[in-house]
C-alpha positions as CSV (number, residue, x, y, z in Angstrom):
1,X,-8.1,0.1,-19.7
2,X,-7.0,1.7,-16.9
3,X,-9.1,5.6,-17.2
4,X,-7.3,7.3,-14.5
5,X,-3.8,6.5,-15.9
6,X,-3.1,5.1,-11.9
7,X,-2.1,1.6,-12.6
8,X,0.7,0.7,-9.6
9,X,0.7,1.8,-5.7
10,X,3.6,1.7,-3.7
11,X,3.2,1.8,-0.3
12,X,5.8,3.6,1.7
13,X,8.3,2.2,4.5
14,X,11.1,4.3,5.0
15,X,11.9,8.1,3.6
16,X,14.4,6.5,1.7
17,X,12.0,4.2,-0.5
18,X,10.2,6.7,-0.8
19,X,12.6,9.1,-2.6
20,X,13.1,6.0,-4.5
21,X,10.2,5.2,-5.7
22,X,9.3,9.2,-6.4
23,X,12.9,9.0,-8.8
24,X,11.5,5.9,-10.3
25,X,8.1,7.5,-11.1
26,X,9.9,11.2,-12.4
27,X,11.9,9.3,-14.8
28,X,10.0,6.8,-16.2
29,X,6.9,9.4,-16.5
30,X,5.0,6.4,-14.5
31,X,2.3,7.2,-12.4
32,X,2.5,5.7,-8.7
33,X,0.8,6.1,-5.8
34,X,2.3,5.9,-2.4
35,X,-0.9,4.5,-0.8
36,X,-0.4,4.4,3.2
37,X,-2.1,3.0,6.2
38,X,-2.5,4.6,9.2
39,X,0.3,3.0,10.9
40,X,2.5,4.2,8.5
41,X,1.0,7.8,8.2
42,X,-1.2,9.4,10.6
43,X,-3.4,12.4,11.1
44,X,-1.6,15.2,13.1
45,X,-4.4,15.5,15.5
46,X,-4.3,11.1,16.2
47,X,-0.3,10.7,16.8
48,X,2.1,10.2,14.2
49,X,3.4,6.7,11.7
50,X,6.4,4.5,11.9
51,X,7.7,5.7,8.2
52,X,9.3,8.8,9.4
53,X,7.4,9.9,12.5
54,X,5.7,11.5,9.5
55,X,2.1,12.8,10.3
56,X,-0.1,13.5,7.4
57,X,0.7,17.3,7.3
58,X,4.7,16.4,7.1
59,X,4.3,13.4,5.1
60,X,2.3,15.6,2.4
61,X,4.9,18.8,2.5
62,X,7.5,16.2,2.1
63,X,6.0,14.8,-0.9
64,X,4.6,18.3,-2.0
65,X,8.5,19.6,-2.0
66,X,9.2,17.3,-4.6
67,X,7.1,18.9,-7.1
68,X,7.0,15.6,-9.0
69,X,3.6,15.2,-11.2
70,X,3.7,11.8,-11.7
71,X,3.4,10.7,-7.8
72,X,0.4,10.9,-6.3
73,X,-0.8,10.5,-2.4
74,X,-3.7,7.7,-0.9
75,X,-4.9,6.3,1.8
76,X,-5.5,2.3,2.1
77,X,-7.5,0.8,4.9
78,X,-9.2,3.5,6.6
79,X,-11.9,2.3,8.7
80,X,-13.3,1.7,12.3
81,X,-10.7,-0.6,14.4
82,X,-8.3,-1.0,11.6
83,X,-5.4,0.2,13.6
84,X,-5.5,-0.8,17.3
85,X,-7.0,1.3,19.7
86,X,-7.6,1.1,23.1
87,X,-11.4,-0.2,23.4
88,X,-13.2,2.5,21.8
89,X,-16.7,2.2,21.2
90,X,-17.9,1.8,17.3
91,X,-19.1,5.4,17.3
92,X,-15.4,7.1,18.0
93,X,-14.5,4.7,15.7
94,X,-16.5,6.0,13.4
95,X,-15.7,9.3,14.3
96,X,-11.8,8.9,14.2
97,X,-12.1,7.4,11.1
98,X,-13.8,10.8,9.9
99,X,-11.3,12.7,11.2
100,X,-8.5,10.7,9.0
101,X,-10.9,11.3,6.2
102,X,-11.3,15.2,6.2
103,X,-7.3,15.4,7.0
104,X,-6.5,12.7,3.7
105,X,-9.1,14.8,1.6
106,X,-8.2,18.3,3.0
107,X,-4.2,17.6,1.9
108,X,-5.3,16.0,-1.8
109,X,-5.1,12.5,-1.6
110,X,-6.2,11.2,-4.8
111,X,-8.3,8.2,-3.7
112,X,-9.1,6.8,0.1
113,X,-9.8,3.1,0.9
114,X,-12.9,3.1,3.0
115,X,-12.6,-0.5,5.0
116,X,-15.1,-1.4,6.7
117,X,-14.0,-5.1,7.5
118,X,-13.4,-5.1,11.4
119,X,-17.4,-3.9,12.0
120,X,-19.7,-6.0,13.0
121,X,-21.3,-7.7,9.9
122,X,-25.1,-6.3,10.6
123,X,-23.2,-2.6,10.7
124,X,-21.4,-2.8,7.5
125,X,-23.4,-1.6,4.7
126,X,-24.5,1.2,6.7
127,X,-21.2,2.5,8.1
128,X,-19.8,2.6,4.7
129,X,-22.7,4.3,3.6
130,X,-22.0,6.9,6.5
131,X,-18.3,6.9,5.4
132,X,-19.5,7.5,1.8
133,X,-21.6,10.2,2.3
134,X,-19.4,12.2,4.6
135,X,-16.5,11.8,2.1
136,X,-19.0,13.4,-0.6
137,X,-19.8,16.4,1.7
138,X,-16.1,17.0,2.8
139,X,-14.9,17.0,-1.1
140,X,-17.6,18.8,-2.3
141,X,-17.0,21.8,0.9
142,X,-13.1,21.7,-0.1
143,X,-13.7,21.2,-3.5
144,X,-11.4,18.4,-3.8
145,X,-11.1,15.2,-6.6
146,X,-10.6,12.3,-4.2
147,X,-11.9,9.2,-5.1
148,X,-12.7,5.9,-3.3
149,X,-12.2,2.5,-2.9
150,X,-14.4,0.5,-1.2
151,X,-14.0,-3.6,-0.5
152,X,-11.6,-5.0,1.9
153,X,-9.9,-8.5,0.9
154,X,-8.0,-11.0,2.8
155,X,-5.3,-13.1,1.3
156,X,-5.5,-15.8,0.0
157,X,-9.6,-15.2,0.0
158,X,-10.9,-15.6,-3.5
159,X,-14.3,-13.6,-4.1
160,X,-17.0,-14.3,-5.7
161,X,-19.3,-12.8,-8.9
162,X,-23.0,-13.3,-7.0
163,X,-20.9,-12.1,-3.7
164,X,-19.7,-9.4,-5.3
165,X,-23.2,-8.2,-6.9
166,X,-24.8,-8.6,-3.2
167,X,-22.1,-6.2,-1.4
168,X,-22.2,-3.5,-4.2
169,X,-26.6,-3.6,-4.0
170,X,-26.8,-1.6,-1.5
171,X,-24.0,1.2,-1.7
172,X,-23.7,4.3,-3.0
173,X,-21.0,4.0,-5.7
174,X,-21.3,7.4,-7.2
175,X,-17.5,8.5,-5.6
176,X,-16.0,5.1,-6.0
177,X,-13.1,4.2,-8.6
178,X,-11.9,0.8,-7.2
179,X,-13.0,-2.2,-5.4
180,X,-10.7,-4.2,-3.3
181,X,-11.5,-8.0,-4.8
182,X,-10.4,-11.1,-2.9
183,X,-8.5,-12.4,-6.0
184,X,-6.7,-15.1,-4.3
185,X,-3.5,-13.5,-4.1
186,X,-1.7,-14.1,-1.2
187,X,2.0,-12.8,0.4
188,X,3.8,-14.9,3.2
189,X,7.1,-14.2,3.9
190,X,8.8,-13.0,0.8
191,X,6.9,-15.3,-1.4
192,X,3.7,-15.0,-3.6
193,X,1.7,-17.8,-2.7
194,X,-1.7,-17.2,-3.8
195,X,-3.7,-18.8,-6.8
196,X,-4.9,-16.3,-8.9
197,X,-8.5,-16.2,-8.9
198,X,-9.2,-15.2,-12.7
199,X,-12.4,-16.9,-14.1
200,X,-14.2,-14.6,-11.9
201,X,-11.8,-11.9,-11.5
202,X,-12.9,-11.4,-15.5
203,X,-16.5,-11.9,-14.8
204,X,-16.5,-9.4,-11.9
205,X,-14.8,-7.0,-14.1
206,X,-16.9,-6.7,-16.9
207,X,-19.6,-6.1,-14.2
208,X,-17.8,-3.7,-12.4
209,X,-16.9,-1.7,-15.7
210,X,-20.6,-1.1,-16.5
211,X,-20.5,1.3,-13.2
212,X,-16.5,2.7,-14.3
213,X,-15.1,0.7,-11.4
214,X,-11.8,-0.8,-11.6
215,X,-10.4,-3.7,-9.6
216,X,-8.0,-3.7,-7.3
217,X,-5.3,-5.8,-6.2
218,X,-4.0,-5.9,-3.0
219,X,-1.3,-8.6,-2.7
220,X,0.5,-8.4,-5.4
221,X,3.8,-8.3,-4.4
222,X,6.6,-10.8,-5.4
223,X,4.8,-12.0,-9.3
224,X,6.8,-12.3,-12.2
225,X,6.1,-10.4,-15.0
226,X,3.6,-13.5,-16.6
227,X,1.2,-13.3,-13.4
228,X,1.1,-9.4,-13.5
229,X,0.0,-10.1,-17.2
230,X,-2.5,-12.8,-16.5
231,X,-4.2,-10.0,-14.0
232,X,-4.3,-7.5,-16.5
233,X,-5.3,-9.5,-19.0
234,X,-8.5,-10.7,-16.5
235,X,-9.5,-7.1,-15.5
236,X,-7.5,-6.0,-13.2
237,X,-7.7,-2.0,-13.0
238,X,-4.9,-1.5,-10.6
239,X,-2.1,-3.6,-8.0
240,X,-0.8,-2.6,-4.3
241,X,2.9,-3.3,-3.5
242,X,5.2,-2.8,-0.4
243,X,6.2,-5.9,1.1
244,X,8.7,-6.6,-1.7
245,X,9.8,-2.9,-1.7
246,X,10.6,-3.4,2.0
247,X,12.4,-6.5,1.7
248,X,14.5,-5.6,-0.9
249,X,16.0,-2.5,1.4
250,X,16.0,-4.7,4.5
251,X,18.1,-7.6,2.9
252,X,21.0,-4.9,1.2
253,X,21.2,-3.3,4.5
254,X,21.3,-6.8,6.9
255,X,23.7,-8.2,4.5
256,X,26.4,-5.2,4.4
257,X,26.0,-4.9,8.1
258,X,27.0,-8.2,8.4
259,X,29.6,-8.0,6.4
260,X,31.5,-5.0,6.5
261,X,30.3,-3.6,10.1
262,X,31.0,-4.8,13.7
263,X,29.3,-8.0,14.7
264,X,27.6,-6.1,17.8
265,X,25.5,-4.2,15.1
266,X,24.2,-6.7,13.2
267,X,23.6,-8.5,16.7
268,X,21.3,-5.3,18.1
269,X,19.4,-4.7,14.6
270,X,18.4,-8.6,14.3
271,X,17.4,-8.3,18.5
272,X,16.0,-5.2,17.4
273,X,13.0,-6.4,15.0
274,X,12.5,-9.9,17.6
275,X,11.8,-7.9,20.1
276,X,9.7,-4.9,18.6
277,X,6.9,-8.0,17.1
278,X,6.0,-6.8,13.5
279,X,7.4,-9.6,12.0
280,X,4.5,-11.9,13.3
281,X,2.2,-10.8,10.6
282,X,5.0,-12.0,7.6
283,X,6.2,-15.3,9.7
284,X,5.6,-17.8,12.0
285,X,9.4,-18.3,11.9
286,X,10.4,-16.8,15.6
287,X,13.7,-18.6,16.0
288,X,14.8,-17.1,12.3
289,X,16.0,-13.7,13.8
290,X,17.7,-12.7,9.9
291,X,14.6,-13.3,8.4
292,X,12.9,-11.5,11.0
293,X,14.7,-8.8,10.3
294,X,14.9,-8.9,6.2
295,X,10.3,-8.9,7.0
296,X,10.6,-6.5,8.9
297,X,13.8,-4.2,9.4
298,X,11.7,-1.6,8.2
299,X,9.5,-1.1,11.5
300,X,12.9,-0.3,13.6
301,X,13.9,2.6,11.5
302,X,13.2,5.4,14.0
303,X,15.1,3.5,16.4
304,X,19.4,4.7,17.3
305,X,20.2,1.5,16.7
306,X,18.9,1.7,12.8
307,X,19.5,5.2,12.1
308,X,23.1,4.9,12.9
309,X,23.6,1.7,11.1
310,X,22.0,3.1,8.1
311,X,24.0,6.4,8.5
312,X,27.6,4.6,9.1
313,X,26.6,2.5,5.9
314,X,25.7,5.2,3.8
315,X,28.9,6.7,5.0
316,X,31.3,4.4,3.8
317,X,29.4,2.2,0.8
318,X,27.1,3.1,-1.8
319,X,24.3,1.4,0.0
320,X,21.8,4.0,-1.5
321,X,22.7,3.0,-5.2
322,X,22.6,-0.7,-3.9
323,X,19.0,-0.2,-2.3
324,X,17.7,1.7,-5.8
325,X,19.2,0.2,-8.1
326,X,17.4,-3.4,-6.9
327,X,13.7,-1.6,-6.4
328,X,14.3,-0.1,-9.5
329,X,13.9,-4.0,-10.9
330,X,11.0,-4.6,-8.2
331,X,9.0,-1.6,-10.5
332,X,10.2,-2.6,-13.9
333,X,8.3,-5.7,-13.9
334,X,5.1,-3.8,-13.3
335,X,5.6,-0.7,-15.0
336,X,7.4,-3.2,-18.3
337,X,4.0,-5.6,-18.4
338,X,1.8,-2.7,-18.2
339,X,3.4,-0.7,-21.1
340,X,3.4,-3.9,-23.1
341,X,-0.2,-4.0,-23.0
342,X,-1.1,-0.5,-23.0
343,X,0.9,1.8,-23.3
344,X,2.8,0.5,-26.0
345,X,0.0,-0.5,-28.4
346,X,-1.7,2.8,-28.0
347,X,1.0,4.6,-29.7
348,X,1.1,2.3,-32.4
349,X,-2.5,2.9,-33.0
């Protein structure tokens, strides 16, 4: 059971999801997450995220406006070389990463993910011990309630019980609420292709339970409602979405565009994405401009071209209804399954 009644994070791509999502969470009494890298949201002091030009400090008075109880703030992948830098040693790596730390803790973010992945293998186990400890000491001077996640997974990678025991030896898990497990799901293009991992998923689990850690999820965008269940079911503490999120708004807008606006626009958005780049980490596709585009719209939004697409559709259609009405089904099949297991049977008991 899920003990920090946190079972679903969202992570953000555009202000408008984001209201979204927050509407979703308000009236279903559904606790999310929006759980953001650092390219999406970053420290004041390091530059600012593609969602917004937000920086943390107007990301969080954005979010803190909307008084709204049931959404809560995280960080996922903050570690040393996780976003790209220009050739800085480990040590400012380290330190940067600190600095993303204090900010996410200083402005309440309910849990960070320390990822260490992208050190150098020897280094690990002590640089998330560093990370660790200095997270302890800035929440216990602030007097803060962040938690941690620790772990990193790839997709498609599928982890392993004796693995899993080795990695966790060694660290201090006092802080930490989930672990990022290799569970063998995997997102390409707008497709969950991954084979669920669950034999050892459930074996892990009841490990990690003994030390009241919860798994997490990573890729688990695009499932039906029976594969959310079967990762429940097999320990699963909590999931990460976006990609699906993101695709849903990109297709409403690329389709109206192309068919109620000037050819020219559709045109510059789908030139637009090809030549910005992002969508080489969802395809291999590059002569598929439109799917391109409905991958990875999203990373062009603070561009003219978007913002006055968006605004001339908004202007004439109901695109926003459109765009919510469609992730409001994207989050039903999460927040549905995991009422059906939990929620549901605890108020009949």
């Amino acid at each position: 059971m899920n003990k920090n009644n946190l079972f679903l994070c969202v992570g953000p791509t555009t202000k408008n999801a984001i209201n979204i999502v927050s509407d979703y969470a308000l009236k279903n009494k559904f606790h999310i997450s929006l759980i953001t890298t650092r390219n999406q949201i970053e420290t004041n002091s390091l530059g600012k995220g593609y969602v917004n030009n937000f920086n943390t400090d107007t990301f969080v008075k954005f979010i803190t406006n909307k008084k709204n109880k049931y959404l809560s703030l995280s960080r996922d992948h903050c570690g040393p070389y996780i976003k790209n830098t220009n050739n800085l040693s480990l040590r400012e790596e380290i330190n940067i990463t600190k600095k993303v730390i204090e900010d996410d803790i200083k402005n309440n973010f309910k849990f960070l993910h320390l990822d260490v992945a992208e050190c150098p293998s020897k280094k690990k186990i002590d640089i998330l011990n560093e990370l660790i400890e200095f997270s302890s000491e800035v929440k216990k001077k602030l007097a803060k309630k962040t938690k941690l996640e620790i772990g990193h997974e790839r997709h498609g990678y599928k982890s392993s019980y004796d693995q899993c025991k080795k990695n966790l030896s060694n660290i201090d898990l006092t802080n930490v609420e989930f672990y990022a497990l290799g569970t063998g799901s995997y997102v390409k293009e707008n497709f969950q292709k991954g084979s669920f991992n669950y034999l050892e998923c459930k074996k892990i689990s009841d490990y990690l339970n003994k030390k009241n850690i919860l798994i997490k999820d990573h890729n688990a965008d695009y499932l039906n409602i029976d594969s959310i269940y079967t990762r429940l079911i097999n320990g699963v503490g909590a999931l990460n979405i976006q990609p699906n999120i993101a695709y849903v708004e990109n297709t409403i807008i690329l389709n109206m565009t192309k068919k109620f606006l000037k050819y020219k626009n559709y045109i510059q958005l789908i030139n637009e994405v090809d030549k910005e780049g992002s969508w080489k980490k969802w395809t291999t596709k590059k002569h598929n401009k439109e799917l391109k585009f409905l991958l990875a719209g999203h990373y062009i939004q603070n561009t003219e071209i978007y913002k006055n697409t968006f605004r001339i559709l908004k202007e004439r259609y109901d695109v926003d209804k459109l765009i919510k009405n469609n992730i409001h089904i994207v989050l039903n099949k999460y927040k549905y399954t995991y009422d059906s297991l939990y929620t549901k049977r605890r108020t009949r008991n």
